[in-house]
C-alpha positions as CSV (number, residue, x, y, z in Angstrom):
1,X,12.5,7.8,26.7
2,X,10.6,7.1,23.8
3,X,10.6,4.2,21.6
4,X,9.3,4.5,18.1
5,X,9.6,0.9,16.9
6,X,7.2,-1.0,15.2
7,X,6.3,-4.5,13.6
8,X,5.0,-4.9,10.5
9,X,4.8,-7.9,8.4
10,X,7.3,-9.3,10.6
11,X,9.6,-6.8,9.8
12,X,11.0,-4.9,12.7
13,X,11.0,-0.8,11.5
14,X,12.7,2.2,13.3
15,X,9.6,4.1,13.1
16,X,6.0,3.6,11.6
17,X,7.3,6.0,8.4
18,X,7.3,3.6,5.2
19,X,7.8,5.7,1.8
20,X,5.3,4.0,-0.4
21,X,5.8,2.6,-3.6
22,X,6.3,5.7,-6.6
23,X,8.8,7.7,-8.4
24,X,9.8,9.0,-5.1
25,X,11.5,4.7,-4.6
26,X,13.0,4.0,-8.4
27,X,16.3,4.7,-7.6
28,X,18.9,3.4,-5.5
29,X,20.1,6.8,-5.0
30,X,16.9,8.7,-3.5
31,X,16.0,5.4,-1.2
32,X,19.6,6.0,0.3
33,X,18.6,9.3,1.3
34,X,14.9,8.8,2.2
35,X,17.0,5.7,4.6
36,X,19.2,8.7,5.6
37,X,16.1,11.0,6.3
38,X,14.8,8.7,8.8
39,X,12.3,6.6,6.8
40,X,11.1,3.4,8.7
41,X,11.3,1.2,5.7
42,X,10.6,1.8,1.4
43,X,8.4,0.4,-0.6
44,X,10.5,0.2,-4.3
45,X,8.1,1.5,-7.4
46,X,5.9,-0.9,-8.5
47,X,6.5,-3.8,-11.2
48,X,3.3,-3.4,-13.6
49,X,1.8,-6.0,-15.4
50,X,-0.4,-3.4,-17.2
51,X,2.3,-1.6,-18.3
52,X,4.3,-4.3,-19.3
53,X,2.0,-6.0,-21.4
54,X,0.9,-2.7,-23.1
55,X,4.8,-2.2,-23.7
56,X,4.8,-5.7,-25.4
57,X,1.9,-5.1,-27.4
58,X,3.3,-1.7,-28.8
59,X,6.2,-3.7,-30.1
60,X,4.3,-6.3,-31.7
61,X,4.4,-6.4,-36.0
62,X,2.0,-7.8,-37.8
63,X,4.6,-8.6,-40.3
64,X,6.2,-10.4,-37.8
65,X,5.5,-14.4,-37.5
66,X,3.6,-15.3,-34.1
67,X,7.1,-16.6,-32.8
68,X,9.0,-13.5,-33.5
69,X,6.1,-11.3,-31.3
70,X,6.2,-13.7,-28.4
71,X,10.1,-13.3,-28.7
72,X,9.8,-9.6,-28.3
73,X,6.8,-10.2,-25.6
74,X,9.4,-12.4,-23.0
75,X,11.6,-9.8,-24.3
76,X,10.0,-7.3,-22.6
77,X,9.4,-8.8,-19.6
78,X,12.8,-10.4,-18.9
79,X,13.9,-6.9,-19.6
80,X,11.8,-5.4,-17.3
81,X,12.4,-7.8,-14.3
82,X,16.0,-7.5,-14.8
83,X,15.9,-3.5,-14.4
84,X,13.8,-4.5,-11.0
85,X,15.8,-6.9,-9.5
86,X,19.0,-4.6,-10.0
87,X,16.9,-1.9,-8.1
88,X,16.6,-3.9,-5.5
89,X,20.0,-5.1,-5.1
90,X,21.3,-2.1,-5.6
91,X,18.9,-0.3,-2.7
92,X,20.1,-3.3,-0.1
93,X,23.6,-2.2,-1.0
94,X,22.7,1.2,0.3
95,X,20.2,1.3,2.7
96,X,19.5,-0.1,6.5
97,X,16.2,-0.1,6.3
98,X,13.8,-3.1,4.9
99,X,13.3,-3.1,1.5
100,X,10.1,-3.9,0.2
101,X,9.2,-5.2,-3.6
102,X,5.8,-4.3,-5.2
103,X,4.0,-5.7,-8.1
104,X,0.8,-4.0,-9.8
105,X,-1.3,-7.0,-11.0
106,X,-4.6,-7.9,-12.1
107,X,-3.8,-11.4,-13.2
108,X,-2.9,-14.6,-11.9
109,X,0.1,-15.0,-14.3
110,X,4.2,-15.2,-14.4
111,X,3.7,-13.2,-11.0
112,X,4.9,-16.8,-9.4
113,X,8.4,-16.6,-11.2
114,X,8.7,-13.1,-10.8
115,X,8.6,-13.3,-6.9
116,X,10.8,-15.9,-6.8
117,X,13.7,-14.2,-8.2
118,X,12.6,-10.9,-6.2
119,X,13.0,-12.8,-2.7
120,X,16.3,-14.0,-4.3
121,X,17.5,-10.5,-5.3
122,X,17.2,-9.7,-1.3
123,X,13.9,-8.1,-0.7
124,X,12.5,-8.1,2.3
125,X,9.2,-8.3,1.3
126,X,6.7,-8.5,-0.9
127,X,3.7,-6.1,-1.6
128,X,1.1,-6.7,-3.9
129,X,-1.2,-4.6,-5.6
130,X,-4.3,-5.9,-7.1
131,X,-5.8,-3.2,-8.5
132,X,-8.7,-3.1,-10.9
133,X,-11.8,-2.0,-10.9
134,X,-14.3,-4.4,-11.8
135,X,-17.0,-3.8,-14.6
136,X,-18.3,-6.5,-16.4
137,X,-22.2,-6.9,-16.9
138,X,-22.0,-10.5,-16.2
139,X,-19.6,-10.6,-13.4
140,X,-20.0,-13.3,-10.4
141,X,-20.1,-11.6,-7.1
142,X,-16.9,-12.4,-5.0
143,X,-14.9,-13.0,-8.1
144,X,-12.3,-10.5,-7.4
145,X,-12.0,-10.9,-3.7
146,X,-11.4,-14.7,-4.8
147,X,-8.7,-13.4,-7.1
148,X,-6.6,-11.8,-4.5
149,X,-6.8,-14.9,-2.3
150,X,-5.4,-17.5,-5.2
151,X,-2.9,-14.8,-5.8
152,X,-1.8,-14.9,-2.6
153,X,-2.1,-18.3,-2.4
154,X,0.5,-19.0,-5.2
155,X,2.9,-16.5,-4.0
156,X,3.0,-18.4,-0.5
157,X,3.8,-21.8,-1.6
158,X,6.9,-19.7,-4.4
159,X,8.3,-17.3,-1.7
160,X,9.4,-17.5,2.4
161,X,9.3,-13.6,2.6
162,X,6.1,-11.8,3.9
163,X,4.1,-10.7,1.6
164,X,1.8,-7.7,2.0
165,X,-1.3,-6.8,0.6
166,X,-2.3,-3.4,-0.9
167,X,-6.2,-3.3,-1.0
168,X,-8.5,-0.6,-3.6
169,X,-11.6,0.3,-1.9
170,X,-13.7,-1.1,-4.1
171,X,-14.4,-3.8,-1.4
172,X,-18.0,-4.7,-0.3
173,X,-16.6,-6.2,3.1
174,X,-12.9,-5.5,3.6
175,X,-13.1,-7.6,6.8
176,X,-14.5,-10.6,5.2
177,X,-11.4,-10.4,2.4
178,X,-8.4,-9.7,5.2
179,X,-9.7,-12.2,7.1
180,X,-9.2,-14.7,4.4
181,X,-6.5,-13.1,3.5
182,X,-4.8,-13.9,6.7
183,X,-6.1,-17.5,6.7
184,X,-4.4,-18.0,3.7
185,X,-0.9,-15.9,5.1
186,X,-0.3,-12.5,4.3
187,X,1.7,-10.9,7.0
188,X,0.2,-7.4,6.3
189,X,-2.9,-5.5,4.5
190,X,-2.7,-1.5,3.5
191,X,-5.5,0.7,2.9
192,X,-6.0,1.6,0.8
193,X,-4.2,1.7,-2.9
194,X,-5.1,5.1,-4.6
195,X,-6.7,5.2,-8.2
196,X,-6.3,7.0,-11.2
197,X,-8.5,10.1,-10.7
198,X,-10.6,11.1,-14.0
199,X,-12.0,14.1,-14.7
200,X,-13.6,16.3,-17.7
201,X,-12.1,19.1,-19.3
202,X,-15.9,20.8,-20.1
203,X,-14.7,23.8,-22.8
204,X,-12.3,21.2,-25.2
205,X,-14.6,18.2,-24.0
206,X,-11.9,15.6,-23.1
207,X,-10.8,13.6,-20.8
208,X,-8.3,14.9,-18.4
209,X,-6.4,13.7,-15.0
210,X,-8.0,14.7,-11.7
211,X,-5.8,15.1,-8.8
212,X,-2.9,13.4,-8.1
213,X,-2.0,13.7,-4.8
214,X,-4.1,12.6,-1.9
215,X,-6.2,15.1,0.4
216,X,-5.9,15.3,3.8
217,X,-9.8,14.2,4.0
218,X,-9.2,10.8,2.5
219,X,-7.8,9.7,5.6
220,X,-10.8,8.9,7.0
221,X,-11.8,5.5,4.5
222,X,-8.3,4.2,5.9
223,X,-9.2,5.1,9.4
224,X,-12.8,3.9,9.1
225,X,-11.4,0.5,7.8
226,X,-8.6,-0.4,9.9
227,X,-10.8,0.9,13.2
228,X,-13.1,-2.1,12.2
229,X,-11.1,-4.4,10.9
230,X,-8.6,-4.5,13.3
231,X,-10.5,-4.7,16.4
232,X,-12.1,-8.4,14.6
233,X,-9.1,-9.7,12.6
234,X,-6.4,-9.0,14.7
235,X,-3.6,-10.9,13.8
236,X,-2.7,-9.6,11.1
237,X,-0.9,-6.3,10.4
238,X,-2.3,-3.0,9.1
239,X,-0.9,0.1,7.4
240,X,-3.1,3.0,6.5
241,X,-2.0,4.9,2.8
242,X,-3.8,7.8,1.7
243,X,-4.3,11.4,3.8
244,X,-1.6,10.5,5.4
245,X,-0.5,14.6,4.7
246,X,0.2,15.6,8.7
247,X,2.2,14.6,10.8
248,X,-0.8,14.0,13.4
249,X,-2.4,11.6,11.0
250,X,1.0,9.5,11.8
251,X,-0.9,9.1,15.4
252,X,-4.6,8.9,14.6
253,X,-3.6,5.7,11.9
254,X,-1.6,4.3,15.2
255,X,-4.6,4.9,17.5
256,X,-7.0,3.4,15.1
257,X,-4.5,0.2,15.1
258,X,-2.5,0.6,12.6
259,X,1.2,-0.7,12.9
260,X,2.2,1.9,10.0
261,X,1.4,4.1,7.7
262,X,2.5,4.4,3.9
263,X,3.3,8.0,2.8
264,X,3.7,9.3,-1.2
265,X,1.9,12.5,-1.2
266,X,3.0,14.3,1.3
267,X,7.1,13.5,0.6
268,X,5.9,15.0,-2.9
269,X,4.7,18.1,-1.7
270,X,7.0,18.6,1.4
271,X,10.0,16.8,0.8
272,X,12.1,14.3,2.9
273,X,11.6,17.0,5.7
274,X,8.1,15.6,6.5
275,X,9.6,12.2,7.8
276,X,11.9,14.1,10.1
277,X,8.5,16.1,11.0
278,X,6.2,13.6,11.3
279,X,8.8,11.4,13.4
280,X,9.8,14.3,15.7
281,X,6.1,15.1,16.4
282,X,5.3,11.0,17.1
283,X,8.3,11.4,19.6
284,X,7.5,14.9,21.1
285,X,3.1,13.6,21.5
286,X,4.1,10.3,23.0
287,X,5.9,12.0,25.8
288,X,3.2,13.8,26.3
289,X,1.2,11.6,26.5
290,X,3.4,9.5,28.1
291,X,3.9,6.3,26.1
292,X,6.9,4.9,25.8
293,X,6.3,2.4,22.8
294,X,4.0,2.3,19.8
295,X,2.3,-0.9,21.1
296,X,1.3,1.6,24.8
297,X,-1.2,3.3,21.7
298,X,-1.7,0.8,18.8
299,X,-5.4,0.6,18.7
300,X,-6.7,2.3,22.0
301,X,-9.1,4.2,19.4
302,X,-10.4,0.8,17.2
303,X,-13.9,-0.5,17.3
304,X,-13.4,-2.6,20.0
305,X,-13.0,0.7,22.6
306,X,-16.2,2.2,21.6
307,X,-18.8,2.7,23.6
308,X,-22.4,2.7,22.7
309,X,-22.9,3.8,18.7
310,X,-19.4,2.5,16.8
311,X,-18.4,6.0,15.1
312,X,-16.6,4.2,12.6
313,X,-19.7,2.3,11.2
314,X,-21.8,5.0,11.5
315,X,-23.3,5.8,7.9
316,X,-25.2,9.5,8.5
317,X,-24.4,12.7,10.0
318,X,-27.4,12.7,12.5
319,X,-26.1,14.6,15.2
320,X,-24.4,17.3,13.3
321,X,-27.3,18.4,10.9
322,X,-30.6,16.4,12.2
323,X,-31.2,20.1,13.9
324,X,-30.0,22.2,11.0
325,X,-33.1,24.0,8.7
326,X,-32.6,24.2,4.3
């Protein structure tokens, strides 16, 4: 018999199958039946402070004394915290599997108060998502790596439930970062968070959206990173988000050392069927293989089991085209 359960942030999942946080988690409803479909755990839709400040400042009338626009500012918010706290109640109500909060930020701001009444709502934990990219001509190097620590920081003397951390890859040295990130107590890291994609629309020359989803190619910067990291920060929990499109990358996150993996794209394009997929397969490969738990596999592939040349800091493709003529 095989046994699919995992531990991740100190939260004990069914299976390594966490829905990660987009329209596919804003309802009550559709995280009853992604609990239904077999998911391991849900990550709700994300509270954003982008989008909530832009929302306050499209409100805002000049006519308007600088009271009356800081009234409709906390407005706004306390609006918007409300809606997400009754999204999270109303998912626990429903659903047997952890529930996990989310907040988009790039500042160290009201996220303290905000967590606070999230852990009291009944999440089970917290993910955070610092994303920004960071392009200021005068900016001091290690600035924003220092941002997600105070962050964190904050949110660990507020809040006793774990709090996760969803990482861009806009890192110079992701192991430096989730190193100190675990010093400082986040129970997990995932990589990696997925930006905007921009493109160029040449014949009207505009700006347009690049792809949405996620390829199955960009599974190897998650596998890359958590192959390293994990085999020299090991304490600390990983989940792998982006590629994650087969139900064979399930395994390959898992063999890298992964305790999870955080799916969006592939839900999207398949439906809830790829959880019952991806589970069935995890099952029907660790029988034959035979492992009869997650931790048999976690890892066996990391950085620490190489021998000789680590493939996952190799930079070049020397053996595959050193040979080849132009």
């Amino acid at each position: 018999m095989t046994d699919s359960k995992t531990n991740f942030a100190g939260l004990l999942l069914r299976n390594p199958i966490i829905i990660s946080s987009s329209g596919l988690t804003n309802s009550a409803e559709k995280n009853k039946k992604l609990d239904e479909d077999g998911a391991g755990a849900i990550v709700l839709k994300s509270l954003f402070e982008e989008q909530i400040s832009m929302d306050a400042e499209q409100l805002k009338d000049p006519a308007y004394y600088p009271e009356g626009s800081e009234y409709l500012e906390e407005y706004v918010r306390a609006h918007k915290l409300s809606e997400y706290l009754s999204l999270i109640k109303e998912s626990k109500k429903v659903c047997s599997i952890p529930i996990i909060a989310s907040i988009n930020c790039y500042t160290d701001s009201e996220w303290i108060e905000f967590a606070r009444q999230i852990e009291e709502a009944g999440a089970d934990a917290l993910e955070i998502n610092i994303l920004a990219l960071q392009t200021e001509i005068h900016y001091a190097y290690g600035a924003f790596e220092q941002r997600h620590i105070d962050i964190l920081r904050h949110l660990k003397n507020t809040v006793r439930i774990p709090i996760i951390v969803k990482l861009g890859n806009n890192l110079t040295n992701p192991v430096a970062l989730i190193n100190q990130l675990y010093a400082n107590g986040a129970g997990a890291v995932v990589l990696f968070n997925r930006f905007y994609q921009p493109d160029i629309n040449i014949e009207s020359m505009e700006h347009t959206s690049g792809e949405v989803f996620s390829h199955p190619s960009d599974l190897a910067t998650p596998l890359r990173w958590i192959g390293i990291t994990s085999s020299l920060v090991d304490k600390i929990d990983y989940a792998a988000s982006g590629g994650v499109s087969t139900p064979e990358a399930v395994v390959k996150a898992i063999l890298a050392g992964a305790s999870a993996v955080e799916v969006c794209s592939a839900i999207y394009q398949n439906g809830n069927s790829f959880i019952t997929q991806a589970n069935r397969f995890l099952h029907e490969w660790m029988e034959r293989k035979g492992f009869e738990t997650i931790g048999q596999f976690k890892g066996h592939l990391n950085a620490s089991t190489v021998k000789g040349i680590n493939m996952f800091e190799r930079t070049q493709f020397l053996k595959y085209f050193s040979s080849k003529e132009l």
